[in-house]
C-alpha positions as CSV (number, residue, x, y, z in Angstrom):
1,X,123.7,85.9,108.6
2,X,122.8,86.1,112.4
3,X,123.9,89.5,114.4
4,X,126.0,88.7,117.3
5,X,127.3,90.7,120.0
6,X,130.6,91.6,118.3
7,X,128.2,92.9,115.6
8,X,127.3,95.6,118.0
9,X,129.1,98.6,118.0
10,X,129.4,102.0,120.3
11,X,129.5,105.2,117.7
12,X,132.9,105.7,119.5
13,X,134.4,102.6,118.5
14,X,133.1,102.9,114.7
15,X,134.4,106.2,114.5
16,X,137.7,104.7,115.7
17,X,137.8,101.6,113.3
18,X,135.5,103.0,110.1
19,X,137.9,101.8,108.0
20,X,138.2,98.2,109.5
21,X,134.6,97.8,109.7
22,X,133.7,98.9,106.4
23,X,136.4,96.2,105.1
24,X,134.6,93.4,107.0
25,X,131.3,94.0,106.0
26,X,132.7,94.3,102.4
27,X,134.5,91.2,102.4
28,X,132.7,89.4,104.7
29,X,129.4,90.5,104.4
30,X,128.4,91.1,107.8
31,X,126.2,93.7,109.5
32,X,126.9,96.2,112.2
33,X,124.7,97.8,114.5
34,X,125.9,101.0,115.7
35,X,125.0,102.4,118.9
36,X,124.7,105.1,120.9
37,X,123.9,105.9,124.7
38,X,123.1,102.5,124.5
39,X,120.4,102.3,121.8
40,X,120.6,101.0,118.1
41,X,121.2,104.2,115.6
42,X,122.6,103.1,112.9
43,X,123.8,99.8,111.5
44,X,126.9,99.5,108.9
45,X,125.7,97.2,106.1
46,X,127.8,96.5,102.4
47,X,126.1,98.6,99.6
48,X,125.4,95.7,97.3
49,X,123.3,93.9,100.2
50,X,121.4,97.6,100.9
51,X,120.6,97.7,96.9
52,X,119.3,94.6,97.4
53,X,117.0,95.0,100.1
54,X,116.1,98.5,97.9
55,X,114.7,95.7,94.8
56,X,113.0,93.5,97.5
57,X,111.2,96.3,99.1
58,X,110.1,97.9,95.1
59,X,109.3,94.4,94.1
60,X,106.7,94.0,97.6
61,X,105.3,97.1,96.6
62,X,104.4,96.0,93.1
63,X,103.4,92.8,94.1
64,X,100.4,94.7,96.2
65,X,99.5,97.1,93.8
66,X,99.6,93.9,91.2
67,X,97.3,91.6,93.8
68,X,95.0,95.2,94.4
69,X,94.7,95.2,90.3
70,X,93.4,92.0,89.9
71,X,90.9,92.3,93.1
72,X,89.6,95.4,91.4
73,X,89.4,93.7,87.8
74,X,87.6,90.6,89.5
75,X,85.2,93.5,91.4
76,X,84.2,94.7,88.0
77,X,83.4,91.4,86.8
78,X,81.3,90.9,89.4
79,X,79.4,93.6,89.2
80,X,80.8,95.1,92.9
81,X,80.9,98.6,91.8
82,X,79.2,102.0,92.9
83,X,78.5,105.1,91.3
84,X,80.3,108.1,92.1
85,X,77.6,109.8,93.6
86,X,77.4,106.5,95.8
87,X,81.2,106.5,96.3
88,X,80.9,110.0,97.9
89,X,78.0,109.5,99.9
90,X,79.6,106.8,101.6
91,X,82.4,108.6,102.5
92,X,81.1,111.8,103.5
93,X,81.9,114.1,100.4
């Protein structure tokens, strides 16, 4: 869902209508960006969508450290490895 400009709310205004907001973004599932002296600090999202984007963000992670795996298994297999001694050389140590 696209953020319009009635998505974008002074800190005043959300302080004033917390409750309201909260029920719209709950029922609705929209997203508010909160803001203050004219800048973006905050933004009013429903907790199911933040858990959400929590999973995506864990699942990314493991994808990288899946793909870093299997670059490091298919190193080994090709015989792209150094020593430790070469390791630390290389890097100063």
């Amino acid at each position: 869902m696209a953020i319009t400009s009635k998505d974008i709310i002074s800190l005043s205004q959300a302080r004033a209508k917390l409750t309201e907001l909260c029920e719209e973004v709950r029922t609705k599932g929209s997203e508010k960006i909160i803001t203050k002296n004219g800048g973006s600090c905050a933004a009013l999202i429903d907790a199911e969508r933040l858990d959400h984007y929590h999973r995506l963000e864990r699942e990314q992670i493991h994808i990288g450290l899946l793909q870093e795996a299997i670059k490091g298994i298919a190193d080994l297999n090709a015989k792209k490895v150094l020593s430790l001694a070469q390791l630390k050389s290389r890097h100063g140590r």
